[in-house]
N, C-alpha and C positions, 0 to 999 in steps of 0.2 A: 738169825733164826729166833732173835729173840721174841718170845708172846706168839710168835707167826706158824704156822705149818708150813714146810716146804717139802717139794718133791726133787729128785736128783738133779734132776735136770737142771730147775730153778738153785738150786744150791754151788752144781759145777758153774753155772754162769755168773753169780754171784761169785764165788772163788777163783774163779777164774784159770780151773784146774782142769783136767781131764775128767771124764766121766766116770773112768774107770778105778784113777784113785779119790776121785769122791766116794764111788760106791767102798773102795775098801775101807776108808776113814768112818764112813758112817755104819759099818760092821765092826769096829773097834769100839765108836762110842757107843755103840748098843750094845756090845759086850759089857762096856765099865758101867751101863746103866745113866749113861750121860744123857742119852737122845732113846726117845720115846719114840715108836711108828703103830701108823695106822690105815687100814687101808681104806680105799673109799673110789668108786667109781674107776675101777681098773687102774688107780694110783696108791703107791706108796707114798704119804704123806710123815716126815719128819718132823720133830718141835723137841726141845730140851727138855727134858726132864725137870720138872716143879718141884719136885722132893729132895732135887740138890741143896746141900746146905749153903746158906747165904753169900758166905765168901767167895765159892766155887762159881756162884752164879756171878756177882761183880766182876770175878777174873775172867768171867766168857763173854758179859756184856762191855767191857772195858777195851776185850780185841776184837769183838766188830765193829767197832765205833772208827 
């Protein structure tokens, strides 16, 4: 998700996870203020938080690579 907006969908397919705990992971990172949403044409749309301090962004860009 790096720079990108993603919806759940595209994110469980990406992960390769269930929907269901994609949807609860990205209710966790929007608790810690990790992941930012926004809505838009009857989608929720996902992206990382910009405001992350520099480090925290490497270590998240570093595991989807």
């Amino acid at each position: 998700m790096e720079g990108e907006r993603m919806n759940v969908t595209d994110i469980t397919e990406k992960l390769q996870i269930s929907f269901k705990a994609t949807s609860n992971h990205l209710v966790l990172l929007k608790n810690l203020d990790i992941v930012e949403f926004r809505g838009a044409e009857g989608h929720v749309f996902y992206s990382f938080n910009r405001d992350l301090p520099k480090d925290i962004q490497k270590v998240i860009n570093a595991s989807l690579k």
